[in-house]
C-alpha positions as CSV (number, residue, x, y, z in Angstrom):
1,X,0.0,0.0,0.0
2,X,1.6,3.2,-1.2
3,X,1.7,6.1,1.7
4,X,1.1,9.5,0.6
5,X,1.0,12.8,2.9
6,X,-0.9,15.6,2.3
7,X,0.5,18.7,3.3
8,X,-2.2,21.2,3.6
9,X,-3.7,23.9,6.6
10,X,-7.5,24.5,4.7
11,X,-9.7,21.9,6.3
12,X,-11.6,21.5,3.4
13,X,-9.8,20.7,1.0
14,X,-7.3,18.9,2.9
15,X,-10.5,16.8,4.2
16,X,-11.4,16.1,0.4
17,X,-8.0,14.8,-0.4
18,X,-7.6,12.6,2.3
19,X,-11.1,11.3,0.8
20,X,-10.0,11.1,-2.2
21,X,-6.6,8.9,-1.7
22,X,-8.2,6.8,1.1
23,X,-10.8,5.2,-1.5
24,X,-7.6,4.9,-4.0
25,X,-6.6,2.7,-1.6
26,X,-3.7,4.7,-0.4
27,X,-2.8,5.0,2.9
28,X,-2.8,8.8,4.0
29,X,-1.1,10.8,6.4
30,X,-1.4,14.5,7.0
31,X,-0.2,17.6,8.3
32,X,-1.2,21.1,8.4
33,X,2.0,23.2,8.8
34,X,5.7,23.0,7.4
35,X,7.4,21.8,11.2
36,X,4.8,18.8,11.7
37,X,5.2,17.7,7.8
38,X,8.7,17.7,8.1
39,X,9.0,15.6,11.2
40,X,6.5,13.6,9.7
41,X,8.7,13.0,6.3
42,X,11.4,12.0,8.2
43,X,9.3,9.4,10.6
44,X,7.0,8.1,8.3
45,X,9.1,8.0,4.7
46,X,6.2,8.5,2.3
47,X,6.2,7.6,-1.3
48,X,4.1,10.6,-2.3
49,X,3.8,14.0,-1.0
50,X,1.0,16.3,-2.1
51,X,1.7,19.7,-0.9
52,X,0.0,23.2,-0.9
53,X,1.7,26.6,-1.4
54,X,1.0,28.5,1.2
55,X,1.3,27.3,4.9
56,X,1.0,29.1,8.4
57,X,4.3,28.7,9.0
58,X,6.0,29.3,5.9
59,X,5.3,28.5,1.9
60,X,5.6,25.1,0.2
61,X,8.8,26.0,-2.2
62,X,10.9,26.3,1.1
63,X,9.1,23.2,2.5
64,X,9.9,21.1,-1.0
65,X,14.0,22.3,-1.0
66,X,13.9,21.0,2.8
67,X,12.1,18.0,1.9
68,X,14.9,17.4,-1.0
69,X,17.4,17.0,2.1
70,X,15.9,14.2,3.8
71,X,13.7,12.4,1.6
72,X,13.2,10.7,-2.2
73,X,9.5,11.0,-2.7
74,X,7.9,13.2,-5.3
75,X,6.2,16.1,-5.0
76,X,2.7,17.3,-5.9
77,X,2.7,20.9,-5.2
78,X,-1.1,22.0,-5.0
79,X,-2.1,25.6,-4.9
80,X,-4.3,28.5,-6.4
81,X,-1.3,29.9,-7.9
82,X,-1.4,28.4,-11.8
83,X,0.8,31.4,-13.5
84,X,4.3,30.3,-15.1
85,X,6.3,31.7,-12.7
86,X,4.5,29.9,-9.8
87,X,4.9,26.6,-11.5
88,X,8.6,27.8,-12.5
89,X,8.6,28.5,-8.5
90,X,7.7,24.5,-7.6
91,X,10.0,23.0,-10.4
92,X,13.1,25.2,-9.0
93,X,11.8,24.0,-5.4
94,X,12.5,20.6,-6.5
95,X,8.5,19.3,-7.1
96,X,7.6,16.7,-9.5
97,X,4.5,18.1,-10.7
98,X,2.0,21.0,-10.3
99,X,-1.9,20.7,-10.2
100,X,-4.0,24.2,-9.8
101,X,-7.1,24.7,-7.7
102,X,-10.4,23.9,-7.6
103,X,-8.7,20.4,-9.1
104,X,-11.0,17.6,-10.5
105,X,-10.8,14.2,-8.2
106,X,-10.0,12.2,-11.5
107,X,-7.4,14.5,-12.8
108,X,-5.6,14.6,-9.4
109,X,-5.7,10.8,-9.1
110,X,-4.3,10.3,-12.2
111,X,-1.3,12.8,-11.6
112,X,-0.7,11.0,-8.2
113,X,-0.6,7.3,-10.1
114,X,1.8,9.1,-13.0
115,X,3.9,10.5,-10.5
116,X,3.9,7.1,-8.1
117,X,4.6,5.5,-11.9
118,X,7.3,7.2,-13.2
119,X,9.2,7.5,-9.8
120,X,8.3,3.7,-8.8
121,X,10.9,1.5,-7.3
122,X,11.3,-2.0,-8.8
123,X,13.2,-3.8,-6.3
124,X,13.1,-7.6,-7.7
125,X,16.4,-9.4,-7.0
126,X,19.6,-7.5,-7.4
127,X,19.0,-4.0,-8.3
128,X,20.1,-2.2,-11.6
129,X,23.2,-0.2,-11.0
130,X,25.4,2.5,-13.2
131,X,28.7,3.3,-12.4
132,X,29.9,6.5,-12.9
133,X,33.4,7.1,-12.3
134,X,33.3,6.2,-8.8
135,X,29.8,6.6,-8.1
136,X,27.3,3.7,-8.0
137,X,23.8,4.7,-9.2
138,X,20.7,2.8,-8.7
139,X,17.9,4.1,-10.5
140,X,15.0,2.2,-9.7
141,X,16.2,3.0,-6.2
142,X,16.8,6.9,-6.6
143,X,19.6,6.4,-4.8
144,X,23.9,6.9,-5.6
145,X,26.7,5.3,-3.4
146,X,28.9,8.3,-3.1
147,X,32.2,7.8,-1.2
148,X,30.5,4.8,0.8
149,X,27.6,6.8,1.6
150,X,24.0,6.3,0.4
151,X,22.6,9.6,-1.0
152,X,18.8,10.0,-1.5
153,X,18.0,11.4,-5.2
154,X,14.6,13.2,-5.8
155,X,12.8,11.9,-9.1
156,X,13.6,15.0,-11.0
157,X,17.2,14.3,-10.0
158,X,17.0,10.5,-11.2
159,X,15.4,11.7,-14.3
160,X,18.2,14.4,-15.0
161,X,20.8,11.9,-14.5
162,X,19.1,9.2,-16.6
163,X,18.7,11.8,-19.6
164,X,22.7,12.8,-19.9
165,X,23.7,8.9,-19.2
166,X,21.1,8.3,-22.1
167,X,22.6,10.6,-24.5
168,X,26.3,10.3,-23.1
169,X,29.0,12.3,-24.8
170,X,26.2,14.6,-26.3
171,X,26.1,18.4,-25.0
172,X,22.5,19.0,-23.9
173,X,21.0,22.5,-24.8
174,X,19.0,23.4,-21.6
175,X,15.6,23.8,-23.6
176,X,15.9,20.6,-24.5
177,X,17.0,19.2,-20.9
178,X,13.5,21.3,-19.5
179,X,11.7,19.1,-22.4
180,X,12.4,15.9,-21.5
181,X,13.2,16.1,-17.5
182,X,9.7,18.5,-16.8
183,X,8.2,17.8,-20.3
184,X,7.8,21.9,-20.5
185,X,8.7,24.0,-23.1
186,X,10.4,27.0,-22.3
187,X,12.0,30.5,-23.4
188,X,15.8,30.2,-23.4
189,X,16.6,31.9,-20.4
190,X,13.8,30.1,-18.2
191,X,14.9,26.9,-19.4
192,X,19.1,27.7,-18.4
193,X,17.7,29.2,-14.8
194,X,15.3,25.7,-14.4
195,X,18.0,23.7,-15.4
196,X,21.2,25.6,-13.7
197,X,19.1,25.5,-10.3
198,X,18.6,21.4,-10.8
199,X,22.2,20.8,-11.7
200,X,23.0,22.4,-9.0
201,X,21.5,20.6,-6.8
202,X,22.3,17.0,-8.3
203,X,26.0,18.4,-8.2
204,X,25.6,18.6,-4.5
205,X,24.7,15.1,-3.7
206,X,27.3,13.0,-5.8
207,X,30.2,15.1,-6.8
208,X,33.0,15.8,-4.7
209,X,33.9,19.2,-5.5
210,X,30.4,21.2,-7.2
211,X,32.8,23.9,-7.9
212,X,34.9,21.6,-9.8
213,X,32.5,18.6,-11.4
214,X,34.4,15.4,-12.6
215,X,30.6,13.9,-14.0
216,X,28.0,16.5,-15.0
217,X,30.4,19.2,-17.1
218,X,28.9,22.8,-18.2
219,X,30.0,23.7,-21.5
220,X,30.0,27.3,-22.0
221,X,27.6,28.8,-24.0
222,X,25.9,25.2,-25.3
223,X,24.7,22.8,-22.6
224,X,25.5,20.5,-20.2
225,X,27.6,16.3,-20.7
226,X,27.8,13.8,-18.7
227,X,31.5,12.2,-18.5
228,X,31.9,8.8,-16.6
229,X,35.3,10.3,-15.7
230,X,37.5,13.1,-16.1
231,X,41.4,13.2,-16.4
């Protein structure tokens, strides 16, 4: 039974999706402000978190990049706010997908299972790993073995990785990164700030030096390569 917590202080509508995912058959915990979802991320490791914007005591971008430091699961960000640089905001933030308010029950459930889908770990038998250099990465896992260390990847940070492994050796514009990572098309300079922010952060987890990347290389003016190593 997949657990999902819903991150939300209206009583209505967090009442509707608790509703909602209990007759999906999920099983559903909730919280209504930023401190008691994040002790309850870290406690309760759920595979789906469906969170609203604004919080009493604080906002739900600062609640995902938090989230990002402790915990895997994706991120349904849910709010009133549906202009670009809102969902711009959320996909900075680290979230996995955006659904606007008032939201139809089927169109929410279906995000949830594409989310759940896309981000799903297949753990039968021996798990597939890719080394990089000397990182081991398991993507069904959205996990990396980083100098003997696990580190926890977000699915937007699995996906990233996957697409430069995929197309290894090739320098990917950033439009095109934003296209196949968020499956958004954007403007040049939305897709290099999107793209720089979440490079950023995957540097952070499994390079040594971010300053000085061995794996995921910037090259000026063009895109960004993955390298398995670098001389």
């Amino acid at each position: 039974m997949s657990k999902a917590l819903v991150v939300e202080d209206d009583v209505n509508v967090r009442g509707a999706l608790l509703h909602i995912l209990g007759i999906e058959g999920f099983c559903v915990l909730q919280a209504q402000t930023a401190g008691e979802a994040l002790a309850k991320i870290a406690r309760e490791n759920p595979d789906i978190i469906v969170l609203d914007v604004m919080l009493p005591d604080g906002n739900g971008f600062d609640l995902c990049k938090q989230t990002r430091d402790i915990c895997s699961a994706p991120v349904l960000m849910l709010t009133a706010l549906a202009d670009e640089a809102s969902v711009l905001e959320g996909f900075h933030a680290g979230a996995d997908d955006y659904i606007a308010k008032p939201f139809r029950p089927r169109e929410f459930v279906a995000r949830v299972r594409s989310i759940l889908k896309r981000a799903g770990v297949q753990d039968s038998g021996q798990p597939r790993e890719i080394r990089i250099g000397d990182i081991v990465f398991y993507p069904e896992r959205q996990t990396a073995r980083v100098d003997g260390r696990t580190v926890c990847l977000s699915p937007t940070e699995t996906k990233l990785l996957l697409t430069l492994l995929n197309r290894e050796g090739q320098v990917l514009r950033p439009d095109l990164l934003a296209e196949q990572v968020w499956h958004c098309r954007l403007c040049e300079r939305e897709a290099q700030d999107l793209v720089k922010t979440a490079v950023s952060r995957l540097r952070a987890k499994i390079e040594a030096d971010r300053q000085h990347p061995r794996h995921i290389l910037t090259v000026r003016g063009k895109g960004y390569t993955l390298a398995r190593d670098k001389e």
